[in-house]
C-alpha positions in Angstrom: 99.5 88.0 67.5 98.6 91.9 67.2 100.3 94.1 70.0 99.7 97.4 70.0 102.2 97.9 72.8 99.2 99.4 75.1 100.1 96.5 78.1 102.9 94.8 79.3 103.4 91.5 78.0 103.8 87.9 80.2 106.7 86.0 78.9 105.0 83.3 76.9 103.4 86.8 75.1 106.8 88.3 74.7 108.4 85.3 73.0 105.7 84.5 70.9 105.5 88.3 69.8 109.2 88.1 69.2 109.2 85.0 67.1 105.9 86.1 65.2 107.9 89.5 63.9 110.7 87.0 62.6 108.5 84.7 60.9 106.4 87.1 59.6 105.6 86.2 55.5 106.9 89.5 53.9 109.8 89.9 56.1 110.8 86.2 55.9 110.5 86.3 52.0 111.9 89.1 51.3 114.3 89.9 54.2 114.8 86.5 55.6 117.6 87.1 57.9 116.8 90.8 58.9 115.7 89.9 62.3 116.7 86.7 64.5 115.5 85.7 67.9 117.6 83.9 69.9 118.0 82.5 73.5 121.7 84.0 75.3 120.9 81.9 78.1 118.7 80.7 81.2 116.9 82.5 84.2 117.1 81.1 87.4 113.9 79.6 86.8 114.9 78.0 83.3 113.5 80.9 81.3 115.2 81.5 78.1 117.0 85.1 77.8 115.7 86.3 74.6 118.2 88.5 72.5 116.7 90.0 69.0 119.7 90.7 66.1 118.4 93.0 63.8 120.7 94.3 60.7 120.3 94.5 56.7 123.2 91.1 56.4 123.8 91.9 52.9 126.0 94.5 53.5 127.6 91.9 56.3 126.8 89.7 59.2 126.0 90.8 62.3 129.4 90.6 64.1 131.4 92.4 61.3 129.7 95.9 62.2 129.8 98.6 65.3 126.9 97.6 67.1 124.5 98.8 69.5 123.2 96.6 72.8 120.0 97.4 74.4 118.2 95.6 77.3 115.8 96.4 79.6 114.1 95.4 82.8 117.3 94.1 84.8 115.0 95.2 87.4 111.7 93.7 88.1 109.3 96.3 88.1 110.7 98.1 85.2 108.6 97.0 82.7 108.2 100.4 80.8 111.7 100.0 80.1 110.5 96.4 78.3 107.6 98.1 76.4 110.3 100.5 74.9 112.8 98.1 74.1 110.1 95.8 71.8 108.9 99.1 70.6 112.7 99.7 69.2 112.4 95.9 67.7 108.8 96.5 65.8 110.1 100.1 64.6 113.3 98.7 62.9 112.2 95.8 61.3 108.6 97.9 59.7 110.6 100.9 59.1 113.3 98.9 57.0 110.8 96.8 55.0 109.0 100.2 54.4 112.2 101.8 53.5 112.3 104.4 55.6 115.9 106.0 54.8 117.3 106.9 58.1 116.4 102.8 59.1 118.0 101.7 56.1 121.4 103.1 56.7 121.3 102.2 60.2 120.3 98.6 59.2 123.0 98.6 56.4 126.0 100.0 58.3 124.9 98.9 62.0 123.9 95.9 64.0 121.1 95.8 67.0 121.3 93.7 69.9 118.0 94.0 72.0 117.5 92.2 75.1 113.9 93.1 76.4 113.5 91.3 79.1 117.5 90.5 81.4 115.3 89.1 84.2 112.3 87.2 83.1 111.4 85.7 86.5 111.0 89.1 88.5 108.6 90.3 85.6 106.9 87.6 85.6 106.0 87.8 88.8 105.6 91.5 89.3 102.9 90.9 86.4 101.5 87.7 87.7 97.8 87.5 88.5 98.5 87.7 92.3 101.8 90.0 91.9 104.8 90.3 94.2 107.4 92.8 93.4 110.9 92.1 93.7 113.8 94.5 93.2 115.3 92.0 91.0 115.8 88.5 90.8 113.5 85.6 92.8 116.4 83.5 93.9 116.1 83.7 97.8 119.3 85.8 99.1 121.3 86.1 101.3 119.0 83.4 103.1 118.8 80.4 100.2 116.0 78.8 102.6 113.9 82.2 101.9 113.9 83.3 105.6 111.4 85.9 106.2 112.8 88.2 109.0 109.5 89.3 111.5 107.6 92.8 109.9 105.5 93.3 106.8 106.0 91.4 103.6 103.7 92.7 100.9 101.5 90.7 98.8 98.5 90.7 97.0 96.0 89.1 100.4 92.8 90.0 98.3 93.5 88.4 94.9 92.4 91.5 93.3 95.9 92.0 91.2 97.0 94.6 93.0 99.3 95.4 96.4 97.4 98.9 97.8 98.7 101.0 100.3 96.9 101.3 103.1 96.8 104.8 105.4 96.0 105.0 109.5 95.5 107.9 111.1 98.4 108.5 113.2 98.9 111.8 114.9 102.7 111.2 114.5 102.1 109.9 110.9 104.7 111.1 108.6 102.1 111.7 106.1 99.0 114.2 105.4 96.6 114.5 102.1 97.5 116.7 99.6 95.5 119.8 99.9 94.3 120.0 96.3 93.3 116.3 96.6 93.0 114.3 99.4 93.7 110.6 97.9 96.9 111.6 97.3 99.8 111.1 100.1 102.4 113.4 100.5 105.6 113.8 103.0 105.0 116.0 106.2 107.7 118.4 106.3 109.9 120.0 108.6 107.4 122.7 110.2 104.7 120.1 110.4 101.3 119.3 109.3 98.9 122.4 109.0 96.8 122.9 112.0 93.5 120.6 111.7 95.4 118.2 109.0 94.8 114.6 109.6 98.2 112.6 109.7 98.4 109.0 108.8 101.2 106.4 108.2 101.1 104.1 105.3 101.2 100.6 105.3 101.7 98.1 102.1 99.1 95.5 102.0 100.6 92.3 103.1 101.0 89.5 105.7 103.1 90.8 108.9 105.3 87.9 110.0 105.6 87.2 114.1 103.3 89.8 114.8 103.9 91.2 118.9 100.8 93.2 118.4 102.5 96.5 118.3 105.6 96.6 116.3 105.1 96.3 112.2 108.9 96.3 111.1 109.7 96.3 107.3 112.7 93.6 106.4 114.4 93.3 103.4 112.4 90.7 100.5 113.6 87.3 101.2 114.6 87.8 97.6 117.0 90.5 98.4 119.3 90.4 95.0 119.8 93.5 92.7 121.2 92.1 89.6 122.6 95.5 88.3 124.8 95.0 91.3 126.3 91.7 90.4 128.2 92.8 87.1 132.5 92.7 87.6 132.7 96.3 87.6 132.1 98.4 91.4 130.8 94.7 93.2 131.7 94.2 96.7 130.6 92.7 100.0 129.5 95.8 101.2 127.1 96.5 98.3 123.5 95.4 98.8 122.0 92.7 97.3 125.8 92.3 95.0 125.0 88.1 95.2 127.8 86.0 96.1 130.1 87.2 93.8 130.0 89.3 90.7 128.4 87.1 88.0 126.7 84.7 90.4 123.6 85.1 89.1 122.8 83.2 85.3 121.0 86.5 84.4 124.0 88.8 84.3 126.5 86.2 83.5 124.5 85.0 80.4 124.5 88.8 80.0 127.8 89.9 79.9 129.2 86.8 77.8 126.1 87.9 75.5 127.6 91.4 75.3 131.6 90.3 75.1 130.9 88.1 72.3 131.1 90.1 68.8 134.0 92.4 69.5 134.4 94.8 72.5 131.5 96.3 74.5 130.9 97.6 78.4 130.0 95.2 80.6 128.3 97.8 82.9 124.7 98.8 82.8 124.4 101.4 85.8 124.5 104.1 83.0 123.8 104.4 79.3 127.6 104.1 77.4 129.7 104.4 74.5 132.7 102.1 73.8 134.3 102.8 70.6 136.2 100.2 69.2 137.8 99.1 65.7 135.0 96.6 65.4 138.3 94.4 64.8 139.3 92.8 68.1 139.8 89.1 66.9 142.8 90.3 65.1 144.0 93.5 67.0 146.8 93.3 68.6 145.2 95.7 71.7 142.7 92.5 73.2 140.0 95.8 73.7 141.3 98.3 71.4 140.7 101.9 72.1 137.7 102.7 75.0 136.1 105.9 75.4 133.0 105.8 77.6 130.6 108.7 78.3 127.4 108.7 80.3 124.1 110.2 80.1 121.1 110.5 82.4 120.0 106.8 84.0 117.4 105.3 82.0 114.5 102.4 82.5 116.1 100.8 79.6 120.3 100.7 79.1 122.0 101.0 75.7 125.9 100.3 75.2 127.1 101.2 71.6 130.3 100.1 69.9 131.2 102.8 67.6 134.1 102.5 64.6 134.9 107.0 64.6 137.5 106.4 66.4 140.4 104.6 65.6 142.0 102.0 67.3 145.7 102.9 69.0 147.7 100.0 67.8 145.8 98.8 64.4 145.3 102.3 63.2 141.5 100.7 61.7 138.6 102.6 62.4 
């Protein structure tokens, strides 16, 4: 299978791609263990969570080495974020065979945990023929019967693949064309429209449920989950779509055993981090040696690196 990373990819796609690069003949004979695909654990809809390992294991196996963790779309309609992280994938694995020398050391010295795709089922159907976007998951919450409260729920009523936005002139729209061009949407400010400006409202295509004949309210998504709220740290009752309680959903606790597993690592994803640990934690006598986190900017796709600079309080390893 040839993917020029030019589309997003359906599941089936993505696995195959993924277990295509590991089988490939010149990497399997001549870098056999290099890159391994493996399932972490199930989505709600029985998809396997996909995890790619990628280091050089003659200089040691995977767990022995700081490591870096990198998923992407914990959110359904994030699937740049997914594009990048098999990107990442393809350019370790051809780099290294090329020999490209900053890949090489990186391969010898470091492990790569990539998780491309935390939340197969809200991909899947944000990419589906007939699409419907979710914020995250599709398990019906906080309704497990999938009650649909009365407004607009959007979906794809034409078949064509796509959920438009449709505009109604509205002289107290909260919306006007853009001057430069008129296709284009943009807010009505504070002063108001320009004199002779048309003002619409927008509306998502969809079907409106209990319809009075006047009033188009917008509810929640009968799926109303946001995974990256459902991780142990900062979940509460009072935060939307947080599930029933942290780790109730098999996607983020697949996850955050996934990411526990080889030594120390966050178990957060709002922001990019950096743990640094001994890379020891089996046999230090501090259970999570060390932590220093910093963040950066929030990204499409999150990355979580276990570094060895610093050394551990109580072992003195670094």
């Amino acid at each position: 299978m040839t993917y020029d990373f030019d589309r997003f990819l359906r599941y089936d796609e993505m696995a195959a791609w993924l277990r295509a690069l590991a089988a490939q003949r010149a990497l399997a004979a001549q870098h056999p263990t290099l890159l391994t695909v493996e399932s972490y654990g199930q989505s709600h809809m029985g998809r396997d969570l996909l995890v790619a390992t990628i280091t050089d294991t003659r200089t040691g196996e995977h767990h022995t080495k700081p490591a870096h963790w990198i998923d992407a779309n914990i959110h359904a309609v994030e699937v740049t974020g997914g594009v990048a992280a098999l990107y990442i994938i393809h350019h370790l694995v051809t780099k290294f065979v090329a020999g490209d020398a900053t890949v090489v050391e990186a391969l010898r010295t470091r492990t790569f945990y990539i998780a491309p795709r935390v939340n197969p089922d809200g991909v899947e159907d944000a990419l589906a023929d007939r699409p419907l976007f979710h914020r995250s998951s599709v398990r019906p919450w906080p309704w497990r019967d999938g009650h649909r409260w009365p407004g607009l729920h959007p979906q794809d009523i034409d078949g064509d693949g796509r959920i438009l936005t449709m505009r109604i002139a509205d002289p107290d729209g909260a919306w006007m064309p853009h001057p430069e061009e008129p296709r284009v949407m943009i807010p009505v400010g504070p002063l108001g429209a320009p004199a002779g400006t048309t003002r619409y409202r927008l509306l998502t295509e969809g079907l409106i449920e209990n319809y009075d004949g006047f009033t188009i309210d917008q509810p929640r998504d009968p799926a109303g989950l946001d995974l990256n709220r459902n991780f142990p740290a900062g979940w509460g009752v009072d935060v939307l779509g947080s599930g029933d309680h942290p780790m109730s959903e098999p996607e983020i606790h697949s996850l955050v055993r996934a990411v526990k597993a080889p030594t120390c690592a966050a178990t957060t994803r709002s922001t990019p981090q950096v743990v640094s640990c001994c890379g020891r934690a089996a046999t230090c006598p501090t259970p999570s040696c060390r932590q220093r986190t910093s963040s950066s900017s929030r990204s499409s796709a999150s990355i979580r690196h276990r570094s060895p600079r610093i050394p551990c309080t109580r072992c003195s390893k670094t």
